[in-house]
DRENDO-69393 format. One line per 2 residues: number of its first residue (from 0); for each residue x, y, z of C-alpha. Coordinates in steps of 0.2 Angstrom, whole numbers, plus 5000, padded with zeros to 4 digits. Example, Ala and Ser with C-alpha at 12.3 -4.5 7.8 and 13.67 -1.06 7.14 Angstrom:
2
0	5062,4978,5039  5068,4995,5036 .
***
This chain:
727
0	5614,5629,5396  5595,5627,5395 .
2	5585,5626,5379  5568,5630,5372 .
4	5556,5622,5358  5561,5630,5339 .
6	5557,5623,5323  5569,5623,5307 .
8	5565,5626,5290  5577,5626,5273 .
10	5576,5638,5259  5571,5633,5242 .
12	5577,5651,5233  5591,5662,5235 .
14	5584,5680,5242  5594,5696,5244 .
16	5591,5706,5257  5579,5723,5254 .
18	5578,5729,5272  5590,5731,5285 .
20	5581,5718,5295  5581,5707,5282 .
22	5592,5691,5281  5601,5684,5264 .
24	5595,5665,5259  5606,5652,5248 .
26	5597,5639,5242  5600,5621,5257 .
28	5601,5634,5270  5594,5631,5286 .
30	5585,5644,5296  5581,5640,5314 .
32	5566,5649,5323  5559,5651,5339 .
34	5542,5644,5344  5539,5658,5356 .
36	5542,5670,5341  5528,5662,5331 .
38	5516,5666,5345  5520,5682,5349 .
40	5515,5685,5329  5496,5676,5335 .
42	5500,5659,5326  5495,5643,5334 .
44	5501,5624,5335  5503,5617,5318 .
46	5503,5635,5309  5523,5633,5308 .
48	5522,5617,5295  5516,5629,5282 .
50	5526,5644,5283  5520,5651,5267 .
52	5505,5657,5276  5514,5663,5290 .
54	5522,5680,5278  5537,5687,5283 .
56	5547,5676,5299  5560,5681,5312 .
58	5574,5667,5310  5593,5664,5311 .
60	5601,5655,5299  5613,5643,5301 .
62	5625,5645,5289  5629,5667,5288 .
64	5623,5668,5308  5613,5682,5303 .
66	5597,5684,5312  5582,5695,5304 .
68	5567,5692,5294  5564,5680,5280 .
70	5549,5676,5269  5540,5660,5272 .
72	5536,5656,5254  5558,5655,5250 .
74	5557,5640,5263  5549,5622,5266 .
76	5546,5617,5285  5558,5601,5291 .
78	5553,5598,5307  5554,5601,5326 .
80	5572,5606,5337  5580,5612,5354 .
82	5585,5627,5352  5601,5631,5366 .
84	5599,5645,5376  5613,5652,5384 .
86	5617,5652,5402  5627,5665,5413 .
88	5641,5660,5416  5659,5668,5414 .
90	5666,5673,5397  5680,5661,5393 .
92	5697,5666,5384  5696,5665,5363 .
94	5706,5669,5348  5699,5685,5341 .
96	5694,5681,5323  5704,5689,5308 .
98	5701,5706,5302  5688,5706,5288 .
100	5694,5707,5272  5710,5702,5277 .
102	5710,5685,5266  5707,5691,5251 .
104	5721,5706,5253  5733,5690,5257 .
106	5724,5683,5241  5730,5697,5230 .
108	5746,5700,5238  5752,5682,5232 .
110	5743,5680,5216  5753,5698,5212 .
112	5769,5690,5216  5764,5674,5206 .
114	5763,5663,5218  5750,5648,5219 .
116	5734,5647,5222  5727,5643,5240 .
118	5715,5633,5248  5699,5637,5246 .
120	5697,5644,5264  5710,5659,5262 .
122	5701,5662,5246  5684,5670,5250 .
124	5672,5667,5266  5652,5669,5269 .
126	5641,5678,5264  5651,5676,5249 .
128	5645,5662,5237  5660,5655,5228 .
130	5678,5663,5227  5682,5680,5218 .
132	5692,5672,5203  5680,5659,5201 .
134	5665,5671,5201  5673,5681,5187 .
136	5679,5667,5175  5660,5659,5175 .
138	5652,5675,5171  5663,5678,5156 .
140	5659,5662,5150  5640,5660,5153 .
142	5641,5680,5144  5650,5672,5128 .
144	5639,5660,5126  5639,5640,5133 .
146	5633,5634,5113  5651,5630,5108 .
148	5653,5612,5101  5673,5616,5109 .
150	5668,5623,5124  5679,5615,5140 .
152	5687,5603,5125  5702,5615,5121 .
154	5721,5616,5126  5737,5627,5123 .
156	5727,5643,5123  5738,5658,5127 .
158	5726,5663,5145  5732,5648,5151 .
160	5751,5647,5149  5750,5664,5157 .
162	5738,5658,5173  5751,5645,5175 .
164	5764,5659,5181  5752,5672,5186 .
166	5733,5670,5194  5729,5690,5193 .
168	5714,5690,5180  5713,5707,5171 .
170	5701,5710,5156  5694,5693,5149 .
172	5684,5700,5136  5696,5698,5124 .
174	5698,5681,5127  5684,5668,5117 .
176	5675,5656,5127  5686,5643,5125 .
178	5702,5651,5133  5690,5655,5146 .
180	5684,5637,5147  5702,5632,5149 .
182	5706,5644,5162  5691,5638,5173 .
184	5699,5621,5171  5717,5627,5176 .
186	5708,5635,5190  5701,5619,5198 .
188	5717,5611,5193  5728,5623,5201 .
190	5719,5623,5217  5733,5612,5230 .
192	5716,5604,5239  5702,5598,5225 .
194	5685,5604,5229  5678,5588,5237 .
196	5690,5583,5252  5697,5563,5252 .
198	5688,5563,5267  5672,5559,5261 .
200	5679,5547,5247  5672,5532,5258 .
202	5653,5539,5259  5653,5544,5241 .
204	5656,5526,5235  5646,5519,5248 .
206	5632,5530,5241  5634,5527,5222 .
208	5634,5506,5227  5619,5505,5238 .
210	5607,5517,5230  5603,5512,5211 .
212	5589,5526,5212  5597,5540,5202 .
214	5586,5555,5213  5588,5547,5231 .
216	5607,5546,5226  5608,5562,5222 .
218	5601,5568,5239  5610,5557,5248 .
220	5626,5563,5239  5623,5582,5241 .
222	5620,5578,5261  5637,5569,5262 .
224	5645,5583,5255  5637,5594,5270 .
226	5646,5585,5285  5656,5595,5294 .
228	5670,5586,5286  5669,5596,5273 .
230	5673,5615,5275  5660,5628,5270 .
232	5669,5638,5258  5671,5620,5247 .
234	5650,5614,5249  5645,5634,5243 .
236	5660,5631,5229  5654,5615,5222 .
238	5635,5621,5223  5642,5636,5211 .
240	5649,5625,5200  5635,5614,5198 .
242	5621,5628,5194  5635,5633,5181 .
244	5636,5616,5174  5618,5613,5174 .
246	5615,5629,5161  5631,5620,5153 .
248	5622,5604,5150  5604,5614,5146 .
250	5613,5619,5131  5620,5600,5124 .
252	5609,5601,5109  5621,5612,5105 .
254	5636,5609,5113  5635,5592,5117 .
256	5641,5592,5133  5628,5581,5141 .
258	5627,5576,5160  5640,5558,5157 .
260	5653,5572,5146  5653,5586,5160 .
262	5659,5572,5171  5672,5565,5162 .
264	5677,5583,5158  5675,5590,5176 .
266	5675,5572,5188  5693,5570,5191 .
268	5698,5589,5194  5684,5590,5209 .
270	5685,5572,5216  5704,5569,5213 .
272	5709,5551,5219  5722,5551,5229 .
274	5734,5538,5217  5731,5519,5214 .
276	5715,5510,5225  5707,5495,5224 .
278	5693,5504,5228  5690,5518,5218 .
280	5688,5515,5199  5696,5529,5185 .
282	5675,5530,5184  5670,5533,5201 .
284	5674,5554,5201  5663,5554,5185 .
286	5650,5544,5189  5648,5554,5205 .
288	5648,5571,5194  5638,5564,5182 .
290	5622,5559,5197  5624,5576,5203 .
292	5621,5585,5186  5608,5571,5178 .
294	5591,5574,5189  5597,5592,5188 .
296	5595,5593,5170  5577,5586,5171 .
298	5571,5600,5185  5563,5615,5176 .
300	5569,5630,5183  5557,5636,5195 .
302	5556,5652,5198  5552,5661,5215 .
304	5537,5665,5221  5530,5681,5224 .
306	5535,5688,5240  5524,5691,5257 .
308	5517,5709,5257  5525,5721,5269 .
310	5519,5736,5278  5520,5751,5267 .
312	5540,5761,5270  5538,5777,5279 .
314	5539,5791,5269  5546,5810,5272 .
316	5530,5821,5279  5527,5835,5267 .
318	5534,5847,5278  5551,5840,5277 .
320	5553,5842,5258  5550,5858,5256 .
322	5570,5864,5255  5578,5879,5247 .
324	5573,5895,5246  5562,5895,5232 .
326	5564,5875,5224  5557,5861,5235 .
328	5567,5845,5234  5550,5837,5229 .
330	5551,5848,5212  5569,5844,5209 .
332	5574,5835,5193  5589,5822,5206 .
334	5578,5820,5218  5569,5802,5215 .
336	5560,5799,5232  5561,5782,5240 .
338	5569,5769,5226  5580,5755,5228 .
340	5598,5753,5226  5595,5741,5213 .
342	5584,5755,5203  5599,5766,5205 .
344	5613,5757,5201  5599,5752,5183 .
346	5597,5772,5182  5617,5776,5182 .
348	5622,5760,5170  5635,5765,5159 .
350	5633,5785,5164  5649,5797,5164 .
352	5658,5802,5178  5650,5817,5185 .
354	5631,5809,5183  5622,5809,5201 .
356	5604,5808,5208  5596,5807,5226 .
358	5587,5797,5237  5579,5794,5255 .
360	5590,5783,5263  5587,5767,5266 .
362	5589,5771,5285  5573,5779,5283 .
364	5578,5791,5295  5567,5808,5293 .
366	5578,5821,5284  5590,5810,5278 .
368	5596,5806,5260  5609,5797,5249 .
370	5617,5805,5235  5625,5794,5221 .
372	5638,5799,5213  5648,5792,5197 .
374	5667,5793,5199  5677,5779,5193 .
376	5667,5769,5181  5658,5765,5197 .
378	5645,5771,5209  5649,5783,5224 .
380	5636,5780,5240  5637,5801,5249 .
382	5626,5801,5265  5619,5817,5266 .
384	5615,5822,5285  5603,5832,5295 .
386	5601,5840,5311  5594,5855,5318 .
388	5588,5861,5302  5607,5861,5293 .
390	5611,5849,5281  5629,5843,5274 .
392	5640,5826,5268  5650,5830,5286 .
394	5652,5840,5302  5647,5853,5302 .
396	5631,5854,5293  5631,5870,5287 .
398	5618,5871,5270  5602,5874,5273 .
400	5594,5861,5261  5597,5848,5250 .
402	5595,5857,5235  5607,5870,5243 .
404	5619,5858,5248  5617,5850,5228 .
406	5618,5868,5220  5633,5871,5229 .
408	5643,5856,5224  5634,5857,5204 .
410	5648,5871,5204  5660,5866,5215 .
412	5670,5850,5216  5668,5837,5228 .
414	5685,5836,5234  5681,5849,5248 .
416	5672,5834,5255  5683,5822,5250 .
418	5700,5821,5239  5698,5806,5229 .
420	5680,5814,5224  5688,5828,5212 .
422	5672,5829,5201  5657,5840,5203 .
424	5640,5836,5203  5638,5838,5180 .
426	5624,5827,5176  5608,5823,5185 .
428	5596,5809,5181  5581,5818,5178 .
430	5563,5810,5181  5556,5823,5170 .
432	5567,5823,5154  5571,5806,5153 .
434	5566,5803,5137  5573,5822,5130 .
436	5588,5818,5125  5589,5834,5115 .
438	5586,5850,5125  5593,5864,5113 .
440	5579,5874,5104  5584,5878,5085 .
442	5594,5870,5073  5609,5880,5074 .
444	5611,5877,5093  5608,5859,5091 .
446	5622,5858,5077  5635,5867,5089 .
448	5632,5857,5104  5632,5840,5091 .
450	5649,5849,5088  5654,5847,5106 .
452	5649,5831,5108  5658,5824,5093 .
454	5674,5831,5098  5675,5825,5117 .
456	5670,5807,5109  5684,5810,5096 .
458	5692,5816,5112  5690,5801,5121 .
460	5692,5789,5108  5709,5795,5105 .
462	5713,5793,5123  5706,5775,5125 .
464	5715,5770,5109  5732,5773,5115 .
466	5727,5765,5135  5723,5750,5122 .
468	5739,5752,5114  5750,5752,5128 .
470	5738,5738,5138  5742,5728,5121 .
472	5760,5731,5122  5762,5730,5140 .
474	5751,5711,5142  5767,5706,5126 .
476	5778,5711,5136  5772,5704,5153 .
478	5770,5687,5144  5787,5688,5136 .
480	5794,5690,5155  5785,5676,5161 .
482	5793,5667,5149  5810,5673,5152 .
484	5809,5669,5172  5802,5652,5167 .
486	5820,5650,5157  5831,5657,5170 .
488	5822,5644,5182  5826,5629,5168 .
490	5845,5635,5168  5848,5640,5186 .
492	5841,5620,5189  5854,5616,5176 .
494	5868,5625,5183  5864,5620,5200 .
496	5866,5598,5196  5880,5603,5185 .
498	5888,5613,5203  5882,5596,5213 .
500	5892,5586,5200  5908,5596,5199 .
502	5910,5595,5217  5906,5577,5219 .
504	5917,5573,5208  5931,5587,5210 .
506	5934,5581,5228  5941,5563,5221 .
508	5955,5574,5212  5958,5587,5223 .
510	5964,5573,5236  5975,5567,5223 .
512	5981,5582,5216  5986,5587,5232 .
514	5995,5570,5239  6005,5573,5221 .
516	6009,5589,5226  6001,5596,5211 .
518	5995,5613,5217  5992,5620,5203 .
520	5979,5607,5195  5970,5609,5212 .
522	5970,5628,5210  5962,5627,5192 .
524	5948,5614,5199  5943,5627,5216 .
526	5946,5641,5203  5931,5633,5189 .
528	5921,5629,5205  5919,5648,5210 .
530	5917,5653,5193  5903,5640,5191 .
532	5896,5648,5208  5896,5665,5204 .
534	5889,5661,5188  5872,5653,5196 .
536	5874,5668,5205  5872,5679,5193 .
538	5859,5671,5185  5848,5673,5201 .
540	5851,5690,5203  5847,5694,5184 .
542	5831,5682,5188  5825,5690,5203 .
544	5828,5708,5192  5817,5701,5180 .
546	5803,5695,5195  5803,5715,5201 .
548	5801,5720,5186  5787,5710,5182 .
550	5777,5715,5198  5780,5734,5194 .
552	5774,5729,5174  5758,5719,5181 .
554	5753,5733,5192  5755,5747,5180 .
556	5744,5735,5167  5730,5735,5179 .
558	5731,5754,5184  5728,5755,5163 .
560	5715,5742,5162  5706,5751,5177 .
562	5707,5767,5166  5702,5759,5149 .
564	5686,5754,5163  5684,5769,5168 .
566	5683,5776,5151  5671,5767,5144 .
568	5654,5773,5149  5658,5789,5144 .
570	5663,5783,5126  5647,5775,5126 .
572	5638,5790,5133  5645,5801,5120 .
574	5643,5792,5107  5625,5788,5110 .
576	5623,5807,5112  5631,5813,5098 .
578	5619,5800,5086  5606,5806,5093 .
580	5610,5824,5090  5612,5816,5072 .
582	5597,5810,5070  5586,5824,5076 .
584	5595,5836,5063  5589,5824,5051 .
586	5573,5823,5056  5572,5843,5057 .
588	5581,5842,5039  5597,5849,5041 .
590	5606,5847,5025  5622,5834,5025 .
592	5637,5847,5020  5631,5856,5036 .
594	5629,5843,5047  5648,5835,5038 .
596	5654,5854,5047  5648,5851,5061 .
598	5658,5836,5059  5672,5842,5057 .
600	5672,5831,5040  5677,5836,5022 .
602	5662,5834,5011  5671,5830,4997 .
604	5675,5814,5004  5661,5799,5008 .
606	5663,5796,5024  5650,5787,5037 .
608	5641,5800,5041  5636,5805,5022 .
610	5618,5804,5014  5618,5797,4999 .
612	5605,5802,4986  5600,5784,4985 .
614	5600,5781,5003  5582,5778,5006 .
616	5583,5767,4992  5596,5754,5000 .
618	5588,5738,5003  5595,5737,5020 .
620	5578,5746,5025  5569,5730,5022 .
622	5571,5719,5036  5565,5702,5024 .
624	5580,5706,5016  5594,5702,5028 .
626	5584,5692,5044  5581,5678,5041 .
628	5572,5672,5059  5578,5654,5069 .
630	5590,5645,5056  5607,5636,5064 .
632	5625,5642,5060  5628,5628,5045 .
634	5610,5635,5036  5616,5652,5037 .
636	5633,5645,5032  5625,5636,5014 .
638	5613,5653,5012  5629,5662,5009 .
640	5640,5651,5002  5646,5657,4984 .
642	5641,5674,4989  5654,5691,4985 .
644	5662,5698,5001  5652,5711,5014 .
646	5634,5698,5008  5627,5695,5028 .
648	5612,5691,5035  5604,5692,5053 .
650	5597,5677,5063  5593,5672,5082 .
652	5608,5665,5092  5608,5650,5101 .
654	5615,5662,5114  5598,5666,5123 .
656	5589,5684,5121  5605,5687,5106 .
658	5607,5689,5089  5620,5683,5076 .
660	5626,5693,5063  5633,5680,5049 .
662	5644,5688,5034  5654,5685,5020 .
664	5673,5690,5024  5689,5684,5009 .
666	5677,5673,5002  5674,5662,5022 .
668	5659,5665,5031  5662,5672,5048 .
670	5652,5672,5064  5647,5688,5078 .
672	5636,5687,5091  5623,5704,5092 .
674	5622,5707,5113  5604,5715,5117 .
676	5608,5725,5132  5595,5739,5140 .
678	5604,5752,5131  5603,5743,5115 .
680	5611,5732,5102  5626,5731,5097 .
682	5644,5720,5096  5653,5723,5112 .
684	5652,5738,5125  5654,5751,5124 .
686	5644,5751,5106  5629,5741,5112 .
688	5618,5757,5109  5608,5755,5092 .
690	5589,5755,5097  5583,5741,5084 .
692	5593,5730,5071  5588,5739,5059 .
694	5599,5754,5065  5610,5742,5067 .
696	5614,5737,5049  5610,5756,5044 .
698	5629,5758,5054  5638,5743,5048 .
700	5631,5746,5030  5646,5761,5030 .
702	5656,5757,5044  5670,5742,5047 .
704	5668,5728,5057  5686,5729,5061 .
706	5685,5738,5077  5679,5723,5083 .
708	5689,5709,5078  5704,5712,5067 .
710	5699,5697,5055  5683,5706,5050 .
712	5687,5720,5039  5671,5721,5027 .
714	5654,5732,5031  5637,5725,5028 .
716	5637,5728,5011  5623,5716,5003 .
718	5610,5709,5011  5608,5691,5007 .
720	5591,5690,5000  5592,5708,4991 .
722	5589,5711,4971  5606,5713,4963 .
724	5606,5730,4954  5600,5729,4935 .
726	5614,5732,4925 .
***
């Protein structure tokens, strides 16, 4: 094998491909490149140290073995190398590699059937950055909120005695932060290898004694942790953890969990010491979480810099986006033109199913485009073909445009194409009414179509309200069967040394029965000894009853969660359309008993839709008189102390870029985080829609906060800094 003169650099920022030719970057990777492809760009010697000028660079890197472009202001040069060059010579006998996708269909196949966790490596592989069930359980705790004086400092919650039995996460947003922050401790508990291999042990505490200097240590630490004694999947799991509890430790004003607490917390369950050494203190595991997180917390977090330019993408000639008979695809509403995934996926957030738009695809192929298409509670990739003129999702082509092919299926369903697609194409993303919400032209029509729109939410609700129902009662059930088989495992182990002491000892008695000639007593001991068997027997027949049972439970549970999911966008869709429709009829003047009939609501009756006369002159209109700006949870606590039931006021979270909503419930004050979300504020999807605070309390001032937490039945009645009424 010859070689030839490369050079290597290491990124300093994650990317994420845009282009097919593109490469992903993980911050520590190490991308190798060719001098020779250097050259053939027109750089000379010593243009390679400072690839930032270079632009965009042809590499490999080392870690996904993906080879493409990469841009040179993500990296920092490290230095010369020999790059091996492949001679010709026979091709020897290997192993083929696993299926793809294979690990994690093992993965779910025995986390459905309860049993433990595995290693690491049968949990997830590249270009994946940390495993699936660790992925989900940080992103619900960094969405709660990492301010919590408690967080990662709780036991006993209900999450974690049933993670013990069963590692198949389903919803966690009912779960609070702590449960959550208990789980992800089970997790690295659970798992039957820790995170940092025994193997290493010896360099770790060589490192931590020789090298006082906290930022050398560190280095030296994270390059320990990079020989190839440790496994991949465990160096990309621990780098997860640690940019998780860095923004743990970012928030220890708060929460208190500083770099020395995060190790004790987290130390032993990543660098488990292998029992009693002379060597290795109680300490050592923290100390050596403690170095890796201390310097961390004193790095600002840098963002990337901006990224090379790139020639301009090809676009379609004019010629081939003049489609249809009469309607060029340019002029279409769906049609968007060449835009990102990214900006697609941002365009369909929380859409019904039914919604669509198109795109040129990002083979940039002439003539070809990509519908997207929401089915599910997800979105729906459709390549839409062209040749000879015809277009279509398949062989053969047979429309003769896009906006034939689109027209077609706008009335007929999808599952022509494709069975699971049983939806048509109902609701395009429009570039020109994007802001037109309201399309009707008189009040009457507006009022009927309100009418509509009310009744599929009331519709919908219904329906999601007794999914939620059955998911409640179903996860009570599930939990009391976990229970159940962890019984039926205590007794059939009592049984079982109550059989193994029976025999023992009935074999001493048997022999003298039998040299007595008392055949009787020896049938009476065989006879209690089979009764005794058969019993066990039945007890592991009932609990392996139970085991089936469970499975069938479990999977039925998720096929309801997927469906609650699935429902949820168009709740929120609906909703936000119908309060639209609302408030343009006010606007326009509509009067409230006609707008109650739309309704369907008995005017009689004050309901939350109702105007009152004195409406305009609640206080609630008055921001000053309910936000009170950056005040902590105990001001806001004094501030309302003494205060009459439904008194609140608003004020900044400590949870970044949130608000906190803090109100007087059975005499206690009690505590909700406000999400900002692009579709608005709100409590929880699917009812973060309100457009400013302010509609906000308007809504809360006549409706219950009890659909979001049982414990909070009261309205924002009385803003805290408000007048009382003259008497």
């Amino acid at each position: 094998m010859g070689s030839t003169d490369g050079f290597q650099y290491r990124a300093l920022y994650p990317y994420h491909k845009e282009r097919e030719e593109d490469i992903d970057l993980l911050p520590g990777d190490i991308l190798v490149v060719s001098k020779g492809a250097l050259q053939a760009l027109g750089f000379k010697d010593g243009d390679e140290q400072t690839p930032n000028q270079i632009g965009w660079i042809l590499g490999v890197n080392e870690r996904t073995k993906q080879k493409g472009d990469f841009p040179g202001t993500y990296v920092e040069y490290v230095g010369p190398v020999k790059i091996s060059v492949p001679s010709h010579r026979p091709r020897v006998q290997r192993p083929l590699p696993a299926t793809p996708g294979t690990s994690s269909c093992r993965l779910q196949e025995a986390l459905e059937q309860g049993s433990p966790l595995p290693d690491l490596q049968e949990q997830f592989s590249p270009p994946e950055i940390a495993p699936p069930l660790l992925v989900k359980l940080v992103e619900a705790i960094e969405k709660k909120g990492l301010d919590s004086e408690m967080l990662y400092r709780t036991s006993g919650s209900e999450l974690r005695q049933a993670l013990r039995t069963d590692w198949t996460l389903g919803d966690l947003e009912p779960f609070d932060v702590h449960s959550l922050g208990e789980a992800l401790r089970g997790y690295l508990q659970d798992l039957p290898s820790p995170v940092v291999p025994v193997s290493v042990h010896g360099d770790i505490l060589r490192i931590l004694q020789e090298i006082p200097q906290p930022e050398n240590c560190r280095k030296q630490l994270l390059l320990a942790l990079e020989s190839p004694a440790v496994p991949l999947q465990n160096t990309l799991t621990l780098q997860f953890l640690l940019r998780h509890l860095g923004k743990v430790s970012q928030q220890a004003e708060s929460n208190n969990l500083h770099p020395r607490a995060l190790g004790e917390i987290f130390g032993p369950l990543l660098l488990r010491l292998p029992g009693a050494s002379p060597e290795l203190s109680p300490d050592f595991s923290v100390l050596f979480l403690e170095t890796l997180l201390q310097t961390k917390e004193l790095e600002p977090e840098q963002l990337p810099p901006a990224l090379p330019p790139k020639p301009p993408k090809p676009k379609p000639s004019a010629a081939s986006l003049a489609n249809g008979n009469s309607v060029p695809l340019q002029d279409a509403e769906w049609y968007w033109g060449d835009i990102s995934r990214e900006e697609v996926n941002e365009k369909l957030r929380d859409t019904p199913d039914g919604t669509f738009l198109v795109r040129d695809a990002s083979s940039k192929i002439q003539g070809e485009y990509t519908l997207t298409l929401r089915k599910g509670g997800n979105n729906k990739l459709i390549k839409i073909f062209h040749r000879e003129g015809k277009y279509g999702f398949s062989e053969p082509l047979t429309f003769g445009s896009v906006v034939e092919l689109i027209t077609h299926y706008r009335h007929e369903s999808l599952a022509q194409y494709n069975a699971k697609l049983d939806t048509r194409l109902l609701y395009p993303i429009s570039k020109y009414q994007q802001d037109q919400v309201v399309k009707e032209d008189s009040v009457e029509a507006v009022g009927e179509q309100l009418k509509v729109y009310h009744q599929q939410y009331q519709d919908k609700s219904w329906e999601y309200d007794l999914l939620y129902e059955e998911y409640t009662r179903t996860s009570q059930e599930l939990q009391m069967k976990r229970t159940a088989i962890e019984a039926f495992n205590e007794t059939i182990k009592i049984f079982e040394e109550q059989c193994q002491t029976q025999e023992k000892c009935s074999k001493e008695y048997i022999e003298r029965f039998r040299r007595e000639g008392n055949e009787k007593e020896v049938q009476r001991i065989l006879m209690n000894s089979e009764k005794l068997k058969s019993r066990i027997t039945e007890i592991h027949d009932s609990k392996m009853k139970l085991e089936q049972d469970l499975k069938k439970q479990a999977s039925e549970n998720r096929e309801i969660d997927k469906r609650m999911n699935s429902l949820k966008p168009d709740l929120m869709q609906l909703r936000k359309l119908r309060d639209q429709y609302l408030v343009w009829l006010t606007q326009k003047g509509a009067r409230q008993k006609k707008i109650n009939e739309w309704l369907g609501i008995k005017n009689e009756t004050e309901d939350q839709y109702s105007m009152m006369d004195d409406e305009e002159e609640l206080p609630h209109h008055e921001e000053r008189t309910w936000y009170v700006g950056k005040i902590n949870r105990l001001q806001a606590e004094e501030m309302l102390c003494g205060k009459r039931d439904g008194t609140f006021l608003i004020r900044e979270s400590s949870q970044k870029g949130c608000y906190a909503c803090s109100v007087v419930v059975d005499g206690d004050t009690k505590h909700c985080v406000i999400y900002k979300t692009a579709t608005g504020y709100g409590f929880a999807e699917p009812y973060n829609l309100y457009a400013s605070l302010k509609d906000l309390v308007l809504h809360y001032k006549h409706t219950s906060l009890v659909q979001h937490n049982d414990s909070l039945n009261v309205t924002l009645a009385h803003p805290v800094l408000s007048q009382p009424p003259a008497r």
